[in-house]
N, C-alpha and C positions, 0 to 999 in steps of 0.2 A: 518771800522771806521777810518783808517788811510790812503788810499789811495781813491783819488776821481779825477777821471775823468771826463774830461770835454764832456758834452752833448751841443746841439743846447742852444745858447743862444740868448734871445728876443736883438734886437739893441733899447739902449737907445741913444736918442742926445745926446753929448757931451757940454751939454750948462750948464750954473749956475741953480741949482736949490733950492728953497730954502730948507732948514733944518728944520727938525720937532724942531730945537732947539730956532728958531726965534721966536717971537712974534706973526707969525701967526698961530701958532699950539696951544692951549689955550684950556684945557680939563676945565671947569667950574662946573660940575655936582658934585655933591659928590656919591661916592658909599656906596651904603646902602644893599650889598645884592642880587643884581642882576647884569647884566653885567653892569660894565663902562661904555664898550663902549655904552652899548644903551642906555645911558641916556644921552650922549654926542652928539649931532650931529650936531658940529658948521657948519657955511657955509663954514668954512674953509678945512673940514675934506671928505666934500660931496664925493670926484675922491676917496677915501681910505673905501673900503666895509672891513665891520666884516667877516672875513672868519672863519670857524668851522677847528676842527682837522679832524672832519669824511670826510668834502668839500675836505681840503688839503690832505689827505691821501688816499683819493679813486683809485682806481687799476682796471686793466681789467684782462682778464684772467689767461694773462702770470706774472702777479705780478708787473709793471709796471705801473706808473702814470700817469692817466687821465686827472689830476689838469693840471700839467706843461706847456701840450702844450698850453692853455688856460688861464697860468693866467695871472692876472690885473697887469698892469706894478706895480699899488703901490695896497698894504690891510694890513689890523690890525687881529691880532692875539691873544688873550688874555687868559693867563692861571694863573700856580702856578707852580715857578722855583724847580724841583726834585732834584739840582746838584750845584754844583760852578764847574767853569769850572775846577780849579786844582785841581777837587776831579777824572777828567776824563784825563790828562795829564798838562804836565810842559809847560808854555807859554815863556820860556825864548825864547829870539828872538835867532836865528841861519837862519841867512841871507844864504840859497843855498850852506850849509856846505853838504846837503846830497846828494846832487845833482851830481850821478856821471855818467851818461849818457853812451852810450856805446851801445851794439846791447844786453848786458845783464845786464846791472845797476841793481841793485836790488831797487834803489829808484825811478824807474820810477812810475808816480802817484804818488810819496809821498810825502806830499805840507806841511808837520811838518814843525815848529809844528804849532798848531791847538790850536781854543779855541770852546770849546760847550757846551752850556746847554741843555736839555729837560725841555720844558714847557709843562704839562699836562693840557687839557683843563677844564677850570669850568665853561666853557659858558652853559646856562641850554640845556639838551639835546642833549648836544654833549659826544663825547667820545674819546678817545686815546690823546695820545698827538705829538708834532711836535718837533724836532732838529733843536736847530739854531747854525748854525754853520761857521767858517771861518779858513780860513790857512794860514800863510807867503809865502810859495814857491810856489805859483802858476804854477811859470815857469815849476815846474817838473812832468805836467801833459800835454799829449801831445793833441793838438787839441789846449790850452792856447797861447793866441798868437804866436810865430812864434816855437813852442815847437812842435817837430815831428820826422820822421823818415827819415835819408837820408844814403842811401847805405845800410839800416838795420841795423845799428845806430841809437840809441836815441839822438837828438839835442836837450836840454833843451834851454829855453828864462828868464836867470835870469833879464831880463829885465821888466819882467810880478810878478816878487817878489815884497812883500813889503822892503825897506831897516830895516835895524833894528830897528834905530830910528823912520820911520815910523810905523813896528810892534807894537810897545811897544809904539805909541802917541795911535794907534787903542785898544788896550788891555785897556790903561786907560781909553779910552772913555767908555768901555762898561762893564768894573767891578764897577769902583764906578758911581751911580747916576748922583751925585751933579758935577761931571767932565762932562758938557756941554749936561745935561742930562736932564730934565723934570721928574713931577709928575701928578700925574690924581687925580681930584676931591679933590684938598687943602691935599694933603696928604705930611706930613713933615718929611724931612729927618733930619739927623743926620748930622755932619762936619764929612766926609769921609765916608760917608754911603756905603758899598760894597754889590755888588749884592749873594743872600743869598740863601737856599734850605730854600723853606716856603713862597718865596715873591709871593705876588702877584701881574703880569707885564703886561701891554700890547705891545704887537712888533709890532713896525711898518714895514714892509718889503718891499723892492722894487725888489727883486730878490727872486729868488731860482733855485732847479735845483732837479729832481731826479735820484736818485743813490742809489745804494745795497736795492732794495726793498721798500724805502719811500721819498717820498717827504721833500727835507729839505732848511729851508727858509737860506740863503747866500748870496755871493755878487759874486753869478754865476761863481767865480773864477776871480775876476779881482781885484787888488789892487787900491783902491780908493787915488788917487794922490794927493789931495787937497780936503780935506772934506768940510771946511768950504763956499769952491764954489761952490761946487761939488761933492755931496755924492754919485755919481756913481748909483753902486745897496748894498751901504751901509744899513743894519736897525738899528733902535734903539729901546732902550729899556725904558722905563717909568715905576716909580715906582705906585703900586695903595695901596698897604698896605702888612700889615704884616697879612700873610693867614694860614701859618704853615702848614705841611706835610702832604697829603691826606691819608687816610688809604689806607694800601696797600691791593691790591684783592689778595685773594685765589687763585692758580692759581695749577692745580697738572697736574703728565704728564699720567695720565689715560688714555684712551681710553670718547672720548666724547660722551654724550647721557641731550640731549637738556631737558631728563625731570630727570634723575637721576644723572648724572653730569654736568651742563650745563656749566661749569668752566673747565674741561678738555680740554687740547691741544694733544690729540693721535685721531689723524683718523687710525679706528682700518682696513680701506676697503685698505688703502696706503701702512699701517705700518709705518708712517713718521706722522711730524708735522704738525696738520692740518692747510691749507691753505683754505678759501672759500673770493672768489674776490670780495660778497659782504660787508664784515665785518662784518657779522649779526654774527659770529662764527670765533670759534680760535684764531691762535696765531694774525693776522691782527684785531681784534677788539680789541687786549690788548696794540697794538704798541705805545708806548709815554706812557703810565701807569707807574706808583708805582705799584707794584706788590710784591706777595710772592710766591717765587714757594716750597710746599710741601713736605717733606719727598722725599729727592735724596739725593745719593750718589757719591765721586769719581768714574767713572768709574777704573781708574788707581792709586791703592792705594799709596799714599805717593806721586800725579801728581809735578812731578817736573816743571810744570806751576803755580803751586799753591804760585806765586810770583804776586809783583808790575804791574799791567797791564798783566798779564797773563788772557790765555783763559784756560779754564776745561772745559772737559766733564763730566756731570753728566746722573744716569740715578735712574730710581725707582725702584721700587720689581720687578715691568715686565719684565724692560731689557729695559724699551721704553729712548733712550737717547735727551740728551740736551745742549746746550753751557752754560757755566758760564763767563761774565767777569769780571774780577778784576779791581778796579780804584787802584790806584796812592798813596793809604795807605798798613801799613803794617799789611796784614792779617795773618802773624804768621803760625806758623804750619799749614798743612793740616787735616781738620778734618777726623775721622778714620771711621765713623759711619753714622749714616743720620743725616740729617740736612737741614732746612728751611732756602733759601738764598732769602730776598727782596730786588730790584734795582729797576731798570728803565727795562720795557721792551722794547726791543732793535729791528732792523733788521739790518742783516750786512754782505748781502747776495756777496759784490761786485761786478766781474764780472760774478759771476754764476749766474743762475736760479733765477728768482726776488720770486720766489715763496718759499725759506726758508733763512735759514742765520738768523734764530730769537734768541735771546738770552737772558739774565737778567744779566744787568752790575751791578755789588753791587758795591755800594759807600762806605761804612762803614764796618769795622771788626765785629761790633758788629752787623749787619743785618745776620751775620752768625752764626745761633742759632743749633744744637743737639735736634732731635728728635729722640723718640725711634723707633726702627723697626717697620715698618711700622704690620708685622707680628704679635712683642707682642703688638701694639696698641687690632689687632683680637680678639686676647687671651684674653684681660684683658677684652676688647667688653664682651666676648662669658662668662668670668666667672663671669662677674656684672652681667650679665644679669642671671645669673644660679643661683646665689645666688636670685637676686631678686626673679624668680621664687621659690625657696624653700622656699626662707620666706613666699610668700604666700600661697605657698602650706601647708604649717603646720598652716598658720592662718586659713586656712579651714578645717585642719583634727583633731585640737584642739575642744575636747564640754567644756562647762562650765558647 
């Protein structure tokens, strides 16, 4: 989540283009219920297709994205914002402070800080949702303009960074609205309206790239120099209304069975996190969701990760384990017992295996709720049920 390496990137001309923020981008439709976009379809918009999250996030077998190499230099995106970006880390600008290159930097790939939200799809019929994401330090990712390896040394290119002033012009563009920003279908903002968990947005995207297991819409890693001529593979964001928090899915780390638990992430044939590269199952059809993951626990009691952007492992009665991430709030103590954590369900697989690395980032202290063991859940099951049965039993063996 914090480190992103640069893959093949499409060549855009380097010419003026214009900005969804002009005159000529003009959403007219009101939303009533169905998607925006499809009720919008000026002549202006025709080069820009509605892409789904299931279309964006499609994989082959090694876990790997099929979208990428294939997409439309520009498309629209359209969900419901999970996150504010400072619920996922701190956007203050640090111009290429991490940057220490060397044959063993520890910040190689690390392009902090970073802004990103998850947008989960509400387009009808689609599913998961999509990471939109950007970085300052570009330069400290090698393959990024002239950022590489010489003599087995890392040569970072702070020339490929945003400066800080320009950081922090792009930060404002894309938290508040009304900062050179658009709405869909007559929808009114506020004076300082900031981008919120609950909105509903369309993205327009010119870029992306995949990395740690999903596709994530970005600006392919290049610092856009001049937006207003030249938005690069900049996207933006557009307000559509106020949508509020999707229920979070069920989600437990069971052993999966399509007719008795169809919500389970345990492929019990692996003993790992089930992966299936159609999405029809597992953890890949839950990717971009709100979610609840069920009765787990620390695996390591009292995790001394159990801090500010810390990662946990959790696991459940079976032993079957899981990653927890923490955002950017103070989650307090470690809980001692089980407990139900909902986030964003994640992949953050980096340069391993594109096939796991899934996780559930919790946003909020209070998404981290105490359930009973899962065992006395059994018990109490097994003695309701016992009592039920007596009572009827004696309603039978009573005459009048």
């Amino acid at each position: 989540m914090f480190s992103h390496f640069a893959f093949a990137r499409r060549m855009r001309p380097c010419v003026a283009r214009c900005s969804l923020l002009s005159a000529a981008i003009v959403f007219a439709a009101a939303f009533v219920g169905r998607s925006a976009w499809a009720q919008d379809q000026s002549a202006e918009l025709t080069g820009a297709a509605l892409e789904t999250a299931k279309a964006l996030e499609t994989v082959d077998s090694s876990g790997a994205s099929t979208f990428a190499a294939n997409a439309p230099a520009d498309f629209v995106y359209e969900g419901v914002v999970l996150n504010t970006p400072a619920q996922m880390s701190s956007q203050a600008a640090d111009f290429n402070d991490e940057n220490e290159g060397g044959a063993n930097g520890s910040d190689i790939g690390n392009a902090n800080p970073y802004w990103q939200i998850f947008v989960q799809s509400t387009q009808p019929n689609d599913f998961g949702g999509v990471a939109i994401y950007m970085a300052q330090n570009y330069g400290n990712i090698p393959g990024v303009g002239s950022a590489g390896f010489v003599g087995g040394s890392f040569v970072p290119d702070p020339t490929s960074d945003y400066s800080d002033a320009a950081w922090n012009a792009q930060v404002q563009r894309l938290d508040y609205y009304n900062n050179d920003q658009n709405t869909v279908g007559g929808a009114t903002l506020s004076a300082g309206q900031q981008i919120q968990a609950g909105d509903e947005v369309i993205i327009f995207a010119r870029g992306g790239l995949d990395f740690g297991g999903k596709y994530n819409i970005n600006e392919e890693h290049t610092a856009t120099t001049d937006y207003a001529s030249d938005p690069q593979y900049s996207f933006d964001i557009f307000y559509v209304a106020s949508h509020g928090m999707p229920t979070p899915i069920a989600l437990n780390l069971n052993d999966y069975n399509g007719t008795t638990n169809p919500t389970g992430l345990w492929d019990a044939s692996t003993d790992s996190v089930l992966f299936d590269a159609t999405r029809a199952t597992g953890a890949e059809h839950y990717q971009g969701d709100w979610v609840t993951l069920d009765a787990v626990k620390l695996v390591t009691p009292n995790d001394p990760n159990w801090v500010s952007n810390g990662v946990v492992t959790v696991e459940n009665a079976a032993g079957n384990e899981f990653s927890v991430q923490l955002g950017t709030a103070n989650f307090g103590s470690a809980p001692t017992g089980y407990f139900n954590a909902t986030g964003i369900f994640d992949q953050e697989s980096g340069m391993g295996p594109e096939t796991g690395g899934y996780e559930v980032w919790v946003m909020n202290p209070t998404d981290i709720v105490a359930t009973p063991e899962p065992s006395t859940l059994i018990l109490a099951a097994i003695a309701l049920g016992s009592l039920v049965g007596w009572k009827a039993l004696r309603r039978r063996t009573v005459t009048t």
